[in-house]
C-alpha positions in Angstrom: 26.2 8.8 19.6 25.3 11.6 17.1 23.0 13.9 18.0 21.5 17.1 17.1 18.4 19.4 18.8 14.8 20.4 17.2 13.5 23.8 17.2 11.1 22.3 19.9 14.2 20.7 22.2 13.8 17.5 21.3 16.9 15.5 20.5 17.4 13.9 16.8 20.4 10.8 17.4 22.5 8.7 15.2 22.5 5.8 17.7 25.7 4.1 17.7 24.4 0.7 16.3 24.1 3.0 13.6 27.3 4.7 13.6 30.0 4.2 10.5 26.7 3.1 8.3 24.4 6.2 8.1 24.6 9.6 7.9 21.3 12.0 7.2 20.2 15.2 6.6 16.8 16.6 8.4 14.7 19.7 8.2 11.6 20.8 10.0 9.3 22.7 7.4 6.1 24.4 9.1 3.2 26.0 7.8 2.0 23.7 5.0 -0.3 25.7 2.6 -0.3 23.4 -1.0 -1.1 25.6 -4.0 -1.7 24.3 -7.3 -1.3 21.0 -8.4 -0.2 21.3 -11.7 3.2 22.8 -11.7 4.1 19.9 -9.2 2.5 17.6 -11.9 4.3 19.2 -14.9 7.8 19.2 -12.6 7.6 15.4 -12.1 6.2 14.4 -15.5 9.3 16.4 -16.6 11.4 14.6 -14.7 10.1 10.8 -15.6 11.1 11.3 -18.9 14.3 12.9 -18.5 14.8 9.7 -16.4 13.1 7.0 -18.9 15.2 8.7 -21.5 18.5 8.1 -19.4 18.0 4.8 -18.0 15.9 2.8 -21.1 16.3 -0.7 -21.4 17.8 -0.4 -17.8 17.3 -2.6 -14.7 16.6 -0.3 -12.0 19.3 -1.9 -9.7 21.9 -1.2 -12.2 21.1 2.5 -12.2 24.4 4.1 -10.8 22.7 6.8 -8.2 21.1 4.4 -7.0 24.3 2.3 -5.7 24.0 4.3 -2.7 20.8 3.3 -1.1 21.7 0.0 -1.9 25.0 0.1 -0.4 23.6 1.3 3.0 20.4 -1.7 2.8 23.5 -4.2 2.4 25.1 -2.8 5.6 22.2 -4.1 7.6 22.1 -7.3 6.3 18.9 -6.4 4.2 18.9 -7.4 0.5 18.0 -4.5 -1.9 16.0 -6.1 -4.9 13.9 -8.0 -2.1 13.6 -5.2 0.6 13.5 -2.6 -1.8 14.9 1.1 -1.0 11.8 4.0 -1.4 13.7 5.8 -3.8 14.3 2.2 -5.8 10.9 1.3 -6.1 9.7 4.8 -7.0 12.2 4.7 -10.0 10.5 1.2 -10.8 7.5 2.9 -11.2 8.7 5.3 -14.0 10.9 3.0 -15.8 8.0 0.9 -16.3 6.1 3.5 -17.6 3.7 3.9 -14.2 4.3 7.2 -13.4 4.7 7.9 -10.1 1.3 8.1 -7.7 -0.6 11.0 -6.8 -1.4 11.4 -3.5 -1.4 15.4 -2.6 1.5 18.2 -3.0 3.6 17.2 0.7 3.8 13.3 -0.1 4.4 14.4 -3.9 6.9 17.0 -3.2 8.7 14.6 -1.3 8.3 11.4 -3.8 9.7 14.0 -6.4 13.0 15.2 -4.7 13.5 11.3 -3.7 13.6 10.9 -7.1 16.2 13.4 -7.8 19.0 12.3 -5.6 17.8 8.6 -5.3 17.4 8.4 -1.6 15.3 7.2 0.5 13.3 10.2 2.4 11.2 9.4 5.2 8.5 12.0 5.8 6.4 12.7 9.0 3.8 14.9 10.7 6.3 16.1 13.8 2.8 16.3 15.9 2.5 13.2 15.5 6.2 12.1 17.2 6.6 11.1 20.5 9.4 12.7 22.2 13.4 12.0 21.1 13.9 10.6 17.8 16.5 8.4 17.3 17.8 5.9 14.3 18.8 2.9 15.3 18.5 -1.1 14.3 15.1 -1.8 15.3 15.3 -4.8 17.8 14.2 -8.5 16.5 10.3 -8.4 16.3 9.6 -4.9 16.3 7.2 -3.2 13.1 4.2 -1.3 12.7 1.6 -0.9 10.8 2.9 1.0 7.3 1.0 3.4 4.6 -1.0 1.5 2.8 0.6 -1.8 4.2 0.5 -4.4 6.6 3.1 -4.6 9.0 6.3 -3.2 8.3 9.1 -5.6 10.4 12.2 -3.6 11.0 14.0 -6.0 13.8 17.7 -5.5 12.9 17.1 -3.0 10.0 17.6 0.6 10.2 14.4 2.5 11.4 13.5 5.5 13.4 11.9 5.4 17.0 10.4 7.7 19.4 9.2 6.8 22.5 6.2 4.8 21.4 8.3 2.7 19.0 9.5 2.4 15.4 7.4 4.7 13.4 9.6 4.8 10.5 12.2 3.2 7.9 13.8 3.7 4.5 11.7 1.2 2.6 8.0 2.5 4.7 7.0 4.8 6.9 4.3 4.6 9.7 0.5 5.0 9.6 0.9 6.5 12.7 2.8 9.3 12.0 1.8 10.0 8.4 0.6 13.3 7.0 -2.8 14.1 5.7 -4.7 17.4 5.3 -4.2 18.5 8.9 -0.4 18.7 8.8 1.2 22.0 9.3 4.6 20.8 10.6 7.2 18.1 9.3 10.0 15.9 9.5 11.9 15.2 6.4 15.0 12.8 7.1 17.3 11.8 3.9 19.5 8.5 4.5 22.3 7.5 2.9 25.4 5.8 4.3 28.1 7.4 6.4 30.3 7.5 3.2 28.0 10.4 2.3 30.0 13.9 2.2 28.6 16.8 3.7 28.8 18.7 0.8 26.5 16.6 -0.8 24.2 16.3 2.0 23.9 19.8 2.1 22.7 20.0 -1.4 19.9 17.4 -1.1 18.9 19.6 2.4 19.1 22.2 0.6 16.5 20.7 -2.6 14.2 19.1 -0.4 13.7 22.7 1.5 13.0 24.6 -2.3 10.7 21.8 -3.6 8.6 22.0 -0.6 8.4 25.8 -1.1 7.6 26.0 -3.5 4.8 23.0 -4.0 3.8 22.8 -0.2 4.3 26.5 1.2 6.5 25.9 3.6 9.4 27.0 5.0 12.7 25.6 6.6 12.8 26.5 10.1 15.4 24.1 11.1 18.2 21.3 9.4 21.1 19.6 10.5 23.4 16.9 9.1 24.6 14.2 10.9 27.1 11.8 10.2 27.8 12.7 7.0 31.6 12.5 5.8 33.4 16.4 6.4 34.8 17.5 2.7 33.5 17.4 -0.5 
């Protein structure tokens, strides 16, 4: 087991059905205060077409960053181009010319830096957790009722719980603990797979914090990587 504590004592574990796959990096950002929404508009329209420019004519699944989030799918027995990975479909989006949805500055902020390293990012209103967190494979049956899905089915798959359940996954997160314009405190988790250095962990830690800055007004009050691969 892999573990690390929250600013508020509660734990954050790499379960060991999880060990040797996954590795993440979290941070707790407080005091959400969104300001405009047009420099986070011109930053991600920038970014689509520096993308569409580098991956044109491209199937999304032969895109090399995003190898990684597929990689880690494939090590729970999930297949990738049907169970696709967040940061997978949200490349989709742009490469077919869709642009990415628009749905306020913290789920923006969030879609954007997904974007930038490729990775799934699961995002959460910590209020809205129920005691420990812990990744894990979700047990056969389990789910819950997504974002703007139906149920989300995790048994087997990698997922987070607390003690009311699964709440989150790579591919969607929970209705249940979702953001809207109450949120002052968050959970940001990256995932990738245990192959993952910590260097590079670090520096996808270290964006997430600055884009939500600077879009969401927060600030980083706590992060910690775990299981991530020591060396660069």
């Amino acid at each position: 087991m892999i573990a690390a504590r929250l600013p508020d004592g509660r734990s954050l574990v790499l379960d060991e059905s999880v060990a040797g796959r996954l590795s993440c990096g979290a941070l707790v950002l407080e005091g959400v205060s969104p300001g405009g929404e047009e420099p986070l508009a011109q930053e991600i329209a920038a970014l689509e077409t520096q993308l569409c420019k580098r991956y044109a004519g491209c199937e999304p699944s032969a895109v090399p960053g995003l190898r990684e989030a597929r990689v880690l799918y494939k090590s729970f027995g999930m297949d990738p181009s049907r169970h696709r990975p967040s940061s997978e479909a949200l490349l989709r989006r742009v490469l077919q010319g869709k642009g990415l949805y628009r749905l306020g500055n913290v789920v923006d902020a969030c879609n954007l830096a997904s974007l930038s390293f490729l990775l799934p990012i699961g995002l959460y209103d910590l209020s809205r957790v129920r005691g420990d967190v812990r990744l894990r494979a979700g047990d056969p049956g389990d789910g819950y009722v997504g974002i703007r899905k139906d149920e989300v089915h995790v048994g087997d798959r990698l997922a987070l719980y607390d003690d009311k359940g699964p709440f989150g996954s790579p591919t969607s997160d929970s209705l249940r603990t979702s953001t809207d314009a109450t949120t002052q405190s968050l959970l940001a988790v990256v995932m990738a797979t245990a192959g993952t250095s910590a260097t590079t962990m670090s520096a996808h830690v270290d964006l997430v914090g600055e884009l939500f800055a600077r879009h969401a007004g927060t600030r980083v009050t706590w992060t910690a990587l775990l299981g991530a691969r020591e060396g660069g």
